[in-house]
Predicted model as a PDB file, atoms N, CA, C, CB and O in Angstrom, pLDDT in the B-factor column:
MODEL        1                                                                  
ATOM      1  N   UNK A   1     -11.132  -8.083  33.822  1.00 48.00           N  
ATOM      2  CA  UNK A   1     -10.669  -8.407  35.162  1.00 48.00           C  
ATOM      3  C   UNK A   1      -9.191  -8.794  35.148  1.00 48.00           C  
ATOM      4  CB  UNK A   1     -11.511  -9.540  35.755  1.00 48.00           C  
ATOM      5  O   UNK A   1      -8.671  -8.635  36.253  1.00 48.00           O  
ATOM      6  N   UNK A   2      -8.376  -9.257  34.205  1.00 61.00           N  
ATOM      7  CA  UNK A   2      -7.255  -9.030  33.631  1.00 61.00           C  
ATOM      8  C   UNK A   2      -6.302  -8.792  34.468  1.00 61.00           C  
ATOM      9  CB  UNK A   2      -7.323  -8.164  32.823  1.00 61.00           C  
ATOM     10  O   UNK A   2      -5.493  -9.417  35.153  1.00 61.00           O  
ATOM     11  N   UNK A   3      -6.853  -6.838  34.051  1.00 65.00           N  
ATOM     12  CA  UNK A   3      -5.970  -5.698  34.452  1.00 65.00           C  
ATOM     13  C   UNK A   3      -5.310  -5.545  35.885  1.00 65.00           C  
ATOM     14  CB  UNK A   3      -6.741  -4.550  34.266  1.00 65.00           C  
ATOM     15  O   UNK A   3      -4.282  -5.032  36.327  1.00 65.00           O  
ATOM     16  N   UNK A   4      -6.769  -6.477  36.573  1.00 67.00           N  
ATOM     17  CA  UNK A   4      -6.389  -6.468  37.990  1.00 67.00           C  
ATOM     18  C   UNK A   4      -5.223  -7.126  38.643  1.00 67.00           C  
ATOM     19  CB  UNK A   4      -7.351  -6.925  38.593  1.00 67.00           C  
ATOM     20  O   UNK A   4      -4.293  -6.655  39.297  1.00 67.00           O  
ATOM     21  N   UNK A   5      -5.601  -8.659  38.197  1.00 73.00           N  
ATOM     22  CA  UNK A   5      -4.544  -9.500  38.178  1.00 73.00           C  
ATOM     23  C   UNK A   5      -3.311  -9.085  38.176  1.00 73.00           C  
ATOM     24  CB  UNK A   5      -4.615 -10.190  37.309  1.00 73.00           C  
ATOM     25  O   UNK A   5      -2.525  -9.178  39.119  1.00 73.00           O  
ATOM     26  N   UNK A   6      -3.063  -8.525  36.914  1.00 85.00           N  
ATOM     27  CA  UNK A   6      -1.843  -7.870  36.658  1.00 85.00           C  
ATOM     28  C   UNK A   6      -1.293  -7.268  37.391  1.00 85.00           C  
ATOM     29  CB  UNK A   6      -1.817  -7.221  35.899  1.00 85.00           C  
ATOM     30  O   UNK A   6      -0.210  -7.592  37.877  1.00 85.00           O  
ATOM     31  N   UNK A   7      -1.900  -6.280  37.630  1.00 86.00           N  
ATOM     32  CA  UNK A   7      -1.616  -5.350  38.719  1.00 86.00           C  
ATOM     33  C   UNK A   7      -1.208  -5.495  39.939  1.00 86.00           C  
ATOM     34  CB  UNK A   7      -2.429  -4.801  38.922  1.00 86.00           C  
ATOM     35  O   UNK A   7      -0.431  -4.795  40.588  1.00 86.00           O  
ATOM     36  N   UNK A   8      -2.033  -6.883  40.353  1.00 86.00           N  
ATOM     37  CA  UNK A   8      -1.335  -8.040  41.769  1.00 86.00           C  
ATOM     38  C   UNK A   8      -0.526  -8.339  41.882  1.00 86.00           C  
ATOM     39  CB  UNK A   8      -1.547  -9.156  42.090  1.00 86.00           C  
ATOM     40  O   UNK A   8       0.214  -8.332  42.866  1.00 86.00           O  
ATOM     41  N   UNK A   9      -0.357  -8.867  40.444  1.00 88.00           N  
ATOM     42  CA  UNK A   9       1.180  -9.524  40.364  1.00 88.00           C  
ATOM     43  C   UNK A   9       2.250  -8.550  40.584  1.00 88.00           C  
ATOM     44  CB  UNK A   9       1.514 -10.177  38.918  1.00 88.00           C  
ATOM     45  O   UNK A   9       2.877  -8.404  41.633  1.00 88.00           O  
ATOM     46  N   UNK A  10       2.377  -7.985  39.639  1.00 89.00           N  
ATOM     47  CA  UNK A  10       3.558  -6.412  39.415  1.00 89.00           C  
ATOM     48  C   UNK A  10       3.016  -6.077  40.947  1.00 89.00           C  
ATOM     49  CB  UNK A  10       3.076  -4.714  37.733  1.00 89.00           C  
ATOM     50  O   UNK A  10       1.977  -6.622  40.574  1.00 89.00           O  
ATOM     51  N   UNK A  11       2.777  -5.753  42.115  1.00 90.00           N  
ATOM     52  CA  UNK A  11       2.628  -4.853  42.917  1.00 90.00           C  
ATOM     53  C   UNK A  11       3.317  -6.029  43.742  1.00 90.00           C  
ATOM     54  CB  UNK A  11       1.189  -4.100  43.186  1.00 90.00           C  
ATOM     55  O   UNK A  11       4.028  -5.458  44.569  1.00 90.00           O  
ATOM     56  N   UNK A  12       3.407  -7.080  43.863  1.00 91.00           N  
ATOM     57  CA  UNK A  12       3.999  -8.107  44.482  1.00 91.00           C  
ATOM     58  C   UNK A  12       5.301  -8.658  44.128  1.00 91.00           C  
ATOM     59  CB  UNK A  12       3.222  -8.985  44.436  1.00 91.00           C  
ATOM     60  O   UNK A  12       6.048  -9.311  44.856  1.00 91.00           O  
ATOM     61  N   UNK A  13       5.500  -8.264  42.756  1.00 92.00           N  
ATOM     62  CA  UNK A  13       6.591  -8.660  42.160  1.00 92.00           C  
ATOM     63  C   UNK A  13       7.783  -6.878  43.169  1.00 92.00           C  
ATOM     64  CB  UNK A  13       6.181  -8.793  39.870  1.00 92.00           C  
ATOM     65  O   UNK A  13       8.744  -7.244  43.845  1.00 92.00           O  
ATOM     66  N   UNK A  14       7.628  -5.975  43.124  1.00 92.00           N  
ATOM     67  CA  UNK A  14       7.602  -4.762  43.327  1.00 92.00           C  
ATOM     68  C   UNK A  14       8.289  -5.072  44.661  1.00 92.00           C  
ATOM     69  CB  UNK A  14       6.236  -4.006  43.202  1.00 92.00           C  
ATOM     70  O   UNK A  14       9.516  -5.062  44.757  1.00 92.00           O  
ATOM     71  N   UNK A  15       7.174  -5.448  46.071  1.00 93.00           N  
ATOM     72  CA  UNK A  15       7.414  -5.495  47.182  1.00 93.00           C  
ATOM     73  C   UNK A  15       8.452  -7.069  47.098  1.00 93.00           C  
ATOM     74  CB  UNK A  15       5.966  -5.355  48.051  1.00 93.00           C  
ATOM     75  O   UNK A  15       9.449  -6.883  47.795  1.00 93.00           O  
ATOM     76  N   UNK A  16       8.461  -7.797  46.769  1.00 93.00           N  
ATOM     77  CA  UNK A  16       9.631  -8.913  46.952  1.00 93.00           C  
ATOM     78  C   UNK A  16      10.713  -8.106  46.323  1.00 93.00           C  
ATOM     79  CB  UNK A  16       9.387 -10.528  46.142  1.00 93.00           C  
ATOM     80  O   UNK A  16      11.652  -8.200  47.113  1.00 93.00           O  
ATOM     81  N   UNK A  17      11.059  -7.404  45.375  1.00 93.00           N  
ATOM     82  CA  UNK A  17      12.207  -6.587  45.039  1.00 93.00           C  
ATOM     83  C   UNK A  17      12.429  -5.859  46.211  1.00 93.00           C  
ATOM     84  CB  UNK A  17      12.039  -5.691  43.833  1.00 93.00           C  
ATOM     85  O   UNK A  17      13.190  -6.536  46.902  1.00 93.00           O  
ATOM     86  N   UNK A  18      12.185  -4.973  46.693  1.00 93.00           N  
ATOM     87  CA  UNK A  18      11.915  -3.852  47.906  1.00 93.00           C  
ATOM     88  C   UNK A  18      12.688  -5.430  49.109  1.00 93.00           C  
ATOM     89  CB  UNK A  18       9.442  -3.100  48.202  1.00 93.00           C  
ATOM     90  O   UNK A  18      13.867  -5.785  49.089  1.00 93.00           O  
ATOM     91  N   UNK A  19      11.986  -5.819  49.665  1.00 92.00           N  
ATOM     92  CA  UNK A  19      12.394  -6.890  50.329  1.00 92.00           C  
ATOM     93  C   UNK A  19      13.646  -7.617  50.088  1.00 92.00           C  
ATOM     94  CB  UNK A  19      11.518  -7.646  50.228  1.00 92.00           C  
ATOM     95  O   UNK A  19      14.243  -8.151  51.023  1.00 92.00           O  
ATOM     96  N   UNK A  20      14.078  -7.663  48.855  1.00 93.00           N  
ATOM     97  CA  UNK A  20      15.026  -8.780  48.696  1.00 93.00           C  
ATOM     98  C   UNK A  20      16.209  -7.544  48.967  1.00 93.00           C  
ATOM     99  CB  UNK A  20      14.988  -9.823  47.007  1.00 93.00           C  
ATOM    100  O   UNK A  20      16.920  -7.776  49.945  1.00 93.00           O  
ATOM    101  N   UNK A  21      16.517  -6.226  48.205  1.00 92.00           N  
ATOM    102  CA  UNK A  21      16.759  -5.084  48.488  1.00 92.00           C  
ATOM    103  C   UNK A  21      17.470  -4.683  49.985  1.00 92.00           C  
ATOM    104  CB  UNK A  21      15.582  -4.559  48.256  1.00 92.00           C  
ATOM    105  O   UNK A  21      18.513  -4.543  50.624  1.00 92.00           O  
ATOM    106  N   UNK A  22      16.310  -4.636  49.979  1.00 92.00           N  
ATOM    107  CA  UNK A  22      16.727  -4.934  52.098  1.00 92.00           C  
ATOM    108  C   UNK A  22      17.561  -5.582  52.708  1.00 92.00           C  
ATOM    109  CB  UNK A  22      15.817  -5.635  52.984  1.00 92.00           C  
ATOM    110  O   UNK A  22      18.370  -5.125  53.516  1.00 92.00           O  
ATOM    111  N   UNK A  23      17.461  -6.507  52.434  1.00 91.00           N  
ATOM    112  CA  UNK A  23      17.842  -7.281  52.825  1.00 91.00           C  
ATOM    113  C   UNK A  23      19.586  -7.607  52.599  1.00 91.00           C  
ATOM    114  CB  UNK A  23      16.941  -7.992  52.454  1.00 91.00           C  
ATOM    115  O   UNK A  23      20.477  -7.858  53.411  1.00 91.00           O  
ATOM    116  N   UNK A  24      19.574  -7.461  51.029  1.00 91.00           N  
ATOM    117  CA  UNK A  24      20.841  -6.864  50.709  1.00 91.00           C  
ATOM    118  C   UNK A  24      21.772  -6.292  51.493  1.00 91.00           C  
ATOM    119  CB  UNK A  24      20.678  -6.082  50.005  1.00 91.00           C  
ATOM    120  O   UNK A  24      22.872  -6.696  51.870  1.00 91.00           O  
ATOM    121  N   UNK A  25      21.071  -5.117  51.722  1.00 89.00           N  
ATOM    122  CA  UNK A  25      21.682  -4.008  52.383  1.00 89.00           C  
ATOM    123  C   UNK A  25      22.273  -4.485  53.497  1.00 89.00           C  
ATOM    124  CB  UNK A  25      20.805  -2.951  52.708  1.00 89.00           C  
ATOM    125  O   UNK A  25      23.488  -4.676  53.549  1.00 89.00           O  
ATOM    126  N   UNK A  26      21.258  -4.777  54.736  1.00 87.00           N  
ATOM    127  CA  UNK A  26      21.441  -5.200  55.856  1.00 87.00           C  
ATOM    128  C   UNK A  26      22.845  -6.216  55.886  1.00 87.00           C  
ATOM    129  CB  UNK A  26      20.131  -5.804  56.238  1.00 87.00           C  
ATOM    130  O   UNK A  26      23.714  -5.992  56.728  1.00 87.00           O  
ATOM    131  N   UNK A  27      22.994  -7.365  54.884  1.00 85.00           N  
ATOM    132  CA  UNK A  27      23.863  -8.022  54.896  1.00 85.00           C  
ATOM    133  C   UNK A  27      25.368  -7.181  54.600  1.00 85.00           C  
ATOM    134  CB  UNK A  27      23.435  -9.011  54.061  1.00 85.00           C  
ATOM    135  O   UNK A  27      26.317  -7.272  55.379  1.00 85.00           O  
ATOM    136  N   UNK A  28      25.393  -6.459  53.496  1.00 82.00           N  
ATOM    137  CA  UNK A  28      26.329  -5.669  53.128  1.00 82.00           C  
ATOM    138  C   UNK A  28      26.898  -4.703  54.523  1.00 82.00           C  
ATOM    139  CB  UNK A  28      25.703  -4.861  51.901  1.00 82.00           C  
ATOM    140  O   UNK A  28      28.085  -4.624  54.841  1.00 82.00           O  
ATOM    141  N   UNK A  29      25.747  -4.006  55.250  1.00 80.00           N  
ATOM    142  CA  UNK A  29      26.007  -3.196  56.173  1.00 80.00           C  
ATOM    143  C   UNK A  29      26.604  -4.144  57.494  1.00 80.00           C  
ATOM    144  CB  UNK A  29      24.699  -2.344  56.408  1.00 80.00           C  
ATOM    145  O   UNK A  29      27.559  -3.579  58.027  1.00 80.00           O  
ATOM    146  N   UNK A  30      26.368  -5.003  57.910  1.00 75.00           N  
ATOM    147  CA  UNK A  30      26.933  -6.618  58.383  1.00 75.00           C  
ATOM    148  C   UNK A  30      27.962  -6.358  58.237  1.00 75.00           C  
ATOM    149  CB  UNK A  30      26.632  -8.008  57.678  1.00 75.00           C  
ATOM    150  O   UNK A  30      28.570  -6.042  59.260  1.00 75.00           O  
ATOM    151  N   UNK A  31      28.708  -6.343  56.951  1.00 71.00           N  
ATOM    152  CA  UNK A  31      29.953  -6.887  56.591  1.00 71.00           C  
ATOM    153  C   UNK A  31      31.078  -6.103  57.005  1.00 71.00           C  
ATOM    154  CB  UNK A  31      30.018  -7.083  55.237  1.00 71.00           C  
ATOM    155  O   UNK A  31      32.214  -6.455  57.323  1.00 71.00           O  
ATOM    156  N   UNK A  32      30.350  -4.561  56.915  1.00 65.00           N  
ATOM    157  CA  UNK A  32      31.198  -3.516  57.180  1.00 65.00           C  
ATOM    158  C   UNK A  32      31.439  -3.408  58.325  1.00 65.00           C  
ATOM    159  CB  UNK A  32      30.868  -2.452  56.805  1.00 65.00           C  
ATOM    160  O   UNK A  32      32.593  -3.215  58.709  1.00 65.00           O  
ATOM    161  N   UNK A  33      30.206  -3.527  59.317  1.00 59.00           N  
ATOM    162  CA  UNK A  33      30.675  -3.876  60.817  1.00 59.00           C  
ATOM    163  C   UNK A  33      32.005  -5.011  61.146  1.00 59.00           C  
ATOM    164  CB  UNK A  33      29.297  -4.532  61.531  1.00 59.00           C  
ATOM    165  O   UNK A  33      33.054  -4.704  61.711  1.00 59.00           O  
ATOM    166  N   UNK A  34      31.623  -6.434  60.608  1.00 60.00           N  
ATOM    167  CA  UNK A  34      32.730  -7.498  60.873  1.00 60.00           C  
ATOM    168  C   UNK A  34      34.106  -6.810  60.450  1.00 60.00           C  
ATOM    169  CB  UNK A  34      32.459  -8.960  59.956  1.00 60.00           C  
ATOM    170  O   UNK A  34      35.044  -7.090  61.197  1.00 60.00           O  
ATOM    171  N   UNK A  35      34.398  -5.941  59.359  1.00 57.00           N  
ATOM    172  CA  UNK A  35      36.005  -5.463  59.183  1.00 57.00           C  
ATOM    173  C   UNK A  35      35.980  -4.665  60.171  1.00 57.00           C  
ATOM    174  CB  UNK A  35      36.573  -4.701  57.794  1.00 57.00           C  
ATOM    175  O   UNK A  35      37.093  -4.800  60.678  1.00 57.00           O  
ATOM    176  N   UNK A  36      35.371  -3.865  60.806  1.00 57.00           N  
ATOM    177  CA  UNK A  36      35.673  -2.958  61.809  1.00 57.00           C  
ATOM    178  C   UNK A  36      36.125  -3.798  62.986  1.00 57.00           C  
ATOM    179  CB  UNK A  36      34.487  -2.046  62.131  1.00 57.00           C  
ATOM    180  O   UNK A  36      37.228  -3.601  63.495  1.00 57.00           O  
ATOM    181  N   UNK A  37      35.479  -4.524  63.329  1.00 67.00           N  
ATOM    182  CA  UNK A  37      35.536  -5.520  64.870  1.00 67.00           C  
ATOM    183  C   UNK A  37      36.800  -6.464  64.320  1.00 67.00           C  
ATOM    184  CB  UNK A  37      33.719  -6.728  65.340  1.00 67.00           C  
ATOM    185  O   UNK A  37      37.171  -7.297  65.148  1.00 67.00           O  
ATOM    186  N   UNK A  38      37.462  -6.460  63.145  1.00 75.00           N  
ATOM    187  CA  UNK A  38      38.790  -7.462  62.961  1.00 75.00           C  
ATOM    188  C   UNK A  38      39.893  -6.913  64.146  1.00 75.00           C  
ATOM    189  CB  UNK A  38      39.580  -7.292  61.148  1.00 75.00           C  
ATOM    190  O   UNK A  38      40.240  -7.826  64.894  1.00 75.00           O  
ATOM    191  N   UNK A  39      40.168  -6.316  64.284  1.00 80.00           N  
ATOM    192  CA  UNK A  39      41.258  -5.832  65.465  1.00 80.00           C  
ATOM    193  C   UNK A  39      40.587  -6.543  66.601  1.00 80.00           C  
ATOM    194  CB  UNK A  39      41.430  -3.988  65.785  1.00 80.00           C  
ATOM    195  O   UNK A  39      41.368  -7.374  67.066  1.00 80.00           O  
ATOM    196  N   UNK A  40      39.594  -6.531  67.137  1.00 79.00           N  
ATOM    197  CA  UNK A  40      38.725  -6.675  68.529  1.00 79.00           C  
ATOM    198  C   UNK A  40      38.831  -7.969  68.248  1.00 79.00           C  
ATOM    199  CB  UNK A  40      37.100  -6.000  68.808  1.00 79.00           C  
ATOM    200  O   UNK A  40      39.495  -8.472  69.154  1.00 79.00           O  
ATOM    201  N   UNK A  41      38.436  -9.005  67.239  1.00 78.00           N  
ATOM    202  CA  UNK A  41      38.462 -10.560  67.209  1.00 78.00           C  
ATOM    203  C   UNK A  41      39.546 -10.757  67.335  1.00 78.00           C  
ATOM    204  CB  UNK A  41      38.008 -11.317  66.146  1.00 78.00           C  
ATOM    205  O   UNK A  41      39.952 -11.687  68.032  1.00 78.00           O  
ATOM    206  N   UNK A  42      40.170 -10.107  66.827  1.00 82.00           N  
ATOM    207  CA  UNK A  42      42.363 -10.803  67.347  1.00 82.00           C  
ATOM    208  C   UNK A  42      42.333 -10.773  67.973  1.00 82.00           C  
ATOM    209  CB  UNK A  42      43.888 -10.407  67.278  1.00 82.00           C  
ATOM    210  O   UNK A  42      42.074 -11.880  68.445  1.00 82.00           O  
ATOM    211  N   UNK A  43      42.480  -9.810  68.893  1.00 87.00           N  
ATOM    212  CA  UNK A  43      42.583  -9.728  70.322  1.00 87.00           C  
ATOM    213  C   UNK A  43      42.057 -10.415  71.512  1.00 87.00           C  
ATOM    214  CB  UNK A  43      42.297  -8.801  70.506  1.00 87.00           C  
ATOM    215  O   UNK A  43      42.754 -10.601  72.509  1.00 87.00           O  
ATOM    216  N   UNK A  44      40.362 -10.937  71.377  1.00 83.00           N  
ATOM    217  CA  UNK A  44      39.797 -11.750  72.006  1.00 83.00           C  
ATOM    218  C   UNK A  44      40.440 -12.753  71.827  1.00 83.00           C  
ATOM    219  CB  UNK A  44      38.677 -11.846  71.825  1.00 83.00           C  
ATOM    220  O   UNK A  44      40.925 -13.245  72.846  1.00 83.00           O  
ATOM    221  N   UNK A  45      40.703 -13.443  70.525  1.00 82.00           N  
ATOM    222  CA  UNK A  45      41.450 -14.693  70.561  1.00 82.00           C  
ATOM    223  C   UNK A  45      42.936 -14.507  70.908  1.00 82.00           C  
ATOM    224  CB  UNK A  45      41.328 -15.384  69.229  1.00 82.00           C  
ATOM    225  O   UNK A  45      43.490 -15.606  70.884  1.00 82.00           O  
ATOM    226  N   UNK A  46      43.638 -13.678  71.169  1.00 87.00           N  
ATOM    227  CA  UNK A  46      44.692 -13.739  71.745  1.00 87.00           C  
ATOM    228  C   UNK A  46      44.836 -13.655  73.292  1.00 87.00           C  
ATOM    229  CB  UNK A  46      45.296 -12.917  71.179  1.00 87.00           C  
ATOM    230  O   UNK A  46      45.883 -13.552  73.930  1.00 87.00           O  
ATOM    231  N   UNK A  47      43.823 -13.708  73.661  1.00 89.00           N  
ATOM    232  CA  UNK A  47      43.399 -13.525  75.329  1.00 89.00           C  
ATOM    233  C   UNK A  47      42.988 -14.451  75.577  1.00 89.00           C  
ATOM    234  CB  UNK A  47      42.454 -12.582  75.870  1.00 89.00           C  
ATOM    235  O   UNK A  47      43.300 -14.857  76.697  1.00 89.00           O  
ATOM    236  N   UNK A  48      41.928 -15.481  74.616  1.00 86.00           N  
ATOM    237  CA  UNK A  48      41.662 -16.679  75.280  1.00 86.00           C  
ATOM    238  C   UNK A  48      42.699 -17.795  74.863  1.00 86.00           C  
ATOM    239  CB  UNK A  48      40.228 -17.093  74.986  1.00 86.00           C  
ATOM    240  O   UNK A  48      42.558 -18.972  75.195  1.00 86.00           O  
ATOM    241  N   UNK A  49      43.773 -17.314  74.092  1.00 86.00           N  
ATOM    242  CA  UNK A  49      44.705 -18.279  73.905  1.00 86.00           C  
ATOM    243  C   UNK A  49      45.878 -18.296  75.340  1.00 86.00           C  
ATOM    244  CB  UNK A  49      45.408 -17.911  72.373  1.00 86.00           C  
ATOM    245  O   UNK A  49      46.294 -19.213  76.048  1.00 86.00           O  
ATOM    246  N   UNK A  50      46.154 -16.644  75.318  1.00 88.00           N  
ATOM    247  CA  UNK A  50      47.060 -16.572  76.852  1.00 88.00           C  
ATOM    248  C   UNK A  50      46.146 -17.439  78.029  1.00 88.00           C  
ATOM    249  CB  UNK A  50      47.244 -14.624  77.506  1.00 88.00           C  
ATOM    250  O   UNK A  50      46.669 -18.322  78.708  1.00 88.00           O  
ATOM    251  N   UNK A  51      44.740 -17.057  78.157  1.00 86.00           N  
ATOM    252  CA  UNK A  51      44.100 -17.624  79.132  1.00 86.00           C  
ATOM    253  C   UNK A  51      44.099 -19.293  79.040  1.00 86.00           C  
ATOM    254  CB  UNK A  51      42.759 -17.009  79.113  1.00 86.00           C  
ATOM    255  O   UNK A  51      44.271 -19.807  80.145  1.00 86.00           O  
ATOM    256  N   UNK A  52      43.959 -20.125  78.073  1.00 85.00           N  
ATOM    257  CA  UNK A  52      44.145 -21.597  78.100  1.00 85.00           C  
ATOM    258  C   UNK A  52      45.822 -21.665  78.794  1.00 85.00           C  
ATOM    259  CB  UNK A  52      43.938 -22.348  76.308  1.00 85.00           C  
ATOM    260  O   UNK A  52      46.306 -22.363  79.685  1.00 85.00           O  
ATOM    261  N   UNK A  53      46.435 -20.509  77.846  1.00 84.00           N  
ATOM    262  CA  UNK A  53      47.952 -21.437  78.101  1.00 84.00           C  
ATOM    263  C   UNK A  53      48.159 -21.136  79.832  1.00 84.00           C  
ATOM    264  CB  UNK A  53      49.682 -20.628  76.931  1.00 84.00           C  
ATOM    265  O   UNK A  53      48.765 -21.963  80.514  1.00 84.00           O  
ATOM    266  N   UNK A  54      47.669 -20.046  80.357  1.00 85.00           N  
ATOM    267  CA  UNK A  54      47.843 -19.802  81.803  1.00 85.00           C  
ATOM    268  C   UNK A  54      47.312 -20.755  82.844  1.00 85.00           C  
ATOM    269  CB  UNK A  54      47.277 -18.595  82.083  1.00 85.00           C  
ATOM    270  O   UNK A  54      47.709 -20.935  83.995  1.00 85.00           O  
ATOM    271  N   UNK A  55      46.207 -21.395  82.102  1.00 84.00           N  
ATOM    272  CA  UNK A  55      45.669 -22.445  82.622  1.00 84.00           C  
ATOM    273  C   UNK A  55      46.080 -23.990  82.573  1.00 84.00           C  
ATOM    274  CB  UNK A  55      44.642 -22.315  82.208  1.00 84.00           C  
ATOM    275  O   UNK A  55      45.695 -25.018  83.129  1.00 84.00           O  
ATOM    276  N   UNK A  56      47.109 -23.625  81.579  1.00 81.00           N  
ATOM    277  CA  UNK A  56      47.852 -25.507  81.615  1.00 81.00           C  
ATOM    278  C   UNK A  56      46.972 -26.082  80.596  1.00 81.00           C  
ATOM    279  CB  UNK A  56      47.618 -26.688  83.402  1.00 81.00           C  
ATOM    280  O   UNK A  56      46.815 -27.288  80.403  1.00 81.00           O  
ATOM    281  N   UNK A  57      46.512 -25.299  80.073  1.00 71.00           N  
ATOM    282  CA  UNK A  57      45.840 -25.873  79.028  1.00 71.00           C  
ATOM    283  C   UNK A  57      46.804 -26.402  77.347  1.00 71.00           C  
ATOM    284  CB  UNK A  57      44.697 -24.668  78.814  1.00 71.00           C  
ATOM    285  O   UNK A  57      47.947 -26.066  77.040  1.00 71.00           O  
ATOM    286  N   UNK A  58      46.047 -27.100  76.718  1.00 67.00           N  
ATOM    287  CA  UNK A  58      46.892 -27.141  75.019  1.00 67.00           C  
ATOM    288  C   UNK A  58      46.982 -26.072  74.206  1.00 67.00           C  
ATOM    289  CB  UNK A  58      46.245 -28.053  73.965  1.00 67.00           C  
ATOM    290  O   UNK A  58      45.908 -26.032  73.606  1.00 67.00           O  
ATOM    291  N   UNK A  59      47.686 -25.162  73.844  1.00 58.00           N  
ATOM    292  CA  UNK A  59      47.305 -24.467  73.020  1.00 58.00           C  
ATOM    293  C   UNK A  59      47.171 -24.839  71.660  1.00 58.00           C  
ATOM    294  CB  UNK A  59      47.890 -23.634  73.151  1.00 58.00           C  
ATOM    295  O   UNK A  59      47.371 -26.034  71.442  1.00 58.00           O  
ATOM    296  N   UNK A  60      46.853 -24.047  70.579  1.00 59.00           N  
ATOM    297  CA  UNK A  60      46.230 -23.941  69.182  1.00 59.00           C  
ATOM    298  C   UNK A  60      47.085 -25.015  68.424  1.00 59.00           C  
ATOM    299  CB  UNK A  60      46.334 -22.329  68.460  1.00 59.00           C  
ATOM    300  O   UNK A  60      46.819 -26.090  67.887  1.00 59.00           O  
ATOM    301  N   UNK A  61      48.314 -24.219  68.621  1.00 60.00           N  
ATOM    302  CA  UNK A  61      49.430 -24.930  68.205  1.00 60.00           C  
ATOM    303  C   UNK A  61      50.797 -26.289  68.497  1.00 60.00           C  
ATOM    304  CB  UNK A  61      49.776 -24.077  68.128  1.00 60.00           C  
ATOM    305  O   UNK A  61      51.937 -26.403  68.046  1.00 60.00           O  
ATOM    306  N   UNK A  62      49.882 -27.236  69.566  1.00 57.00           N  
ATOM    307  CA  UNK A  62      50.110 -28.181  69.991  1.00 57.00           C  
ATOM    308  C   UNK A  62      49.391 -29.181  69.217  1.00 57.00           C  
ATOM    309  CB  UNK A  62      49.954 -28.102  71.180  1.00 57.00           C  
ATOM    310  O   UNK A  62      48.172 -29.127  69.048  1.00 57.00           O  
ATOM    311  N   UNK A  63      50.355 -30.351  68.611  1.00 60.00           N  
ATOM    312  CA  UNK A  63      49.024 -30.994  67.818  1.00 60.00           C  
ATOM    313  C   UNK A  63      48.690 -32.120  68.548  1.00 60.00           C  
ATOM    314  CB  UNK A  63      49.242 -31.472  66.225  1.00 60.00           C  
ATOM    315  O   UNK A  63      49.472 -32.292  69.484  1.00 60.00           O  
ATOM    316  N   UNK A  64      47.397 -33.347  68.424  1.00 60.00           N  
ATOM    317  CA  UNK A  64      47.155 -33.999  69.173  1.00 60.00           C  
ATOM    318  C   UNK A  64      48.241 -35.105  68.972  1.00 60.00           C  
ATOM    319  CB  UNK A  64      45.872 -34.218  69.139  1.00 60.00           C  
ATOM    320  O   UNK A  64      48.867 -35.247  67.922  1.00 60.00           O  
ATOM    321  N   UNK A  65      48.412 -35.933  70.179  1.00 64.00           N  
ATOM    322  CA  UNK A  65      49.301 -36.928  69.743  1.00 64.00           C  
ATOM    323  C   UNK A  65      48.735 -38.031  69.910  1.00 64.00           C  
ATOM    324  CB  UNK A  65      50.489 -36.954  70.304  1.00 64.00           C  
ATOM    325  O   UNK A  65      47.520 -37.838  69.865  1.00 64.00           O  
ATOM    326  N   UNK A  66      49.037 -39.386  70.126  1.00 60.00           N  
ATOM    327  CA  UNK A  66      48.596 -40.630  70.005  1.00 60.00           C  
ATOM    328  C   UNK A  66      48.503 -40.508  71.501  1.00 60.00           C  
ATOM    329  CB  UNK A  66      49.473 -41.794  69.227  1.00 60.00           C  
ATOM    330  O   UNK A  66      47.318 -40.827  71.602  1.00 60.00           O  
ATOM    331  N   UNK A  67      48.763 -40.353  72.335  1.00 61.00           N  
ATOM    332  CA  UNK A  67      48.625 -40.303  74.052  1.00 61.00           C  
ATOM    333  C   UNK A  67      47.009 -39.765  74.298  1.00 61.00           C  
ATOM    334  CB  UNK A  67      49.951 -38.969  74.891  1.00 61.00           C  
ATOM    335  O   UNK A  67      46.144 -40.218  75.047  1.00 61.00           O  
ATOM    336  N   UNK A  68      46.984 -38.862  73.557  1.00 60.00           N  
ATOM    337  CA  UNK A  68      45.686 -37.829  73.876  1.00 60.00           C  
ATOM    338  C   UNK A  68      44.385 -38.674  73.480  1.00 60.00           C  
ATOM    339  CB  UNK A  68      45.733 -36.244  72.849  1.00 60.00           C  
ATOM    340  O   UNK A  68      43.296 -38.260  73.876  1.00 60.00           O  
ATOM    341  N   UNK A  69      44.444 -39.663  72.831  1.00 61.00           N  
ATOM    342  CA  UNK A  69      43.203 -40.534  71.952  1.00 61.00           C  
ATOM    343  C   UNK A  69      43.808 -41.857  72.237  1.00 61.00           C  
ATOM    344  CB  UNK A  69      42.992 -40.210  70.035  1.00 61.00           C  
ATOM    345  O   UNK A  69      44.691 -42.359  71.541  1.00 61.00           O  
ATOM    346  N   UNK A  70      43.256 -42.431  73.364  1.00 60.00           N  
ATOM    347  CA  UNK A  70      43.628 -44.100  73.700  1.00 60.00           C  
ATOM    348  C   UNK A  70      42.634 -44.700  73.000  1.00 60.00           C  
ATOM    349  CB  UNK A  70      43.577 -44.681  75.367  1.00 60.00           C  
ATOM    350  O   UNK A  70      41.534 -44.156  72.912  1.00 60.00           O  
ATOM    351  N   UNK A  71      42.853 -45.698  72.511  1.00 58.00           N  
ATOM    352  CA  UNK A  71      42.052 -46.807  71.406  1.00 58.00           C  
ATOM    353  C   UNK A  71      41.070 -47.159  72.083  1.00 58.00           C  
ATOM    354  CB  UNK A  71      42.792 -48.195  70.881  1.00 58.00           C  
ATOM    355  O   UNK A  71      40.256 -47.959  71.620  1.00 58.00           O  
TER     356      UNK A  71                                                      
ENDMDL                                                                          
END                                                                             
């Protein structure tokens, strides 16, 4: 009855490879998307930066000062 066992195992050991595999991939294939969309993320953030500053808002590069945080 052994043989069977064995066979459970390795057939499980098998499908978590297959799975982990996958999974791999998917992440890798992820990644390749995010360098593609790098132009498109600049740009969004350069639109919601014009859009704060159009709004009177702080931009990125304003740092906080002691006025902004009263004790």
């Amino acid at each position: 009855m052994q043989p069977d066992l064995d066979l459970f195992v390795v057939t499980r050991r098998i499908a978590a490879d297959h799975d982990r595999a996958r999974a791999e991939r998917l992440a890798r294939e992820s990644r390749v998307g995010a360098e593609r969309a790098g132009p498109r993320a600049w740009l969004g953030r350069q639109l919601i930066s014009v859009g704060v500053h159009v709004a009177g808002g702080r931009t990125r590069t304003e740092r906080p000062t002691a006025a902004d945080h009263p004790c």
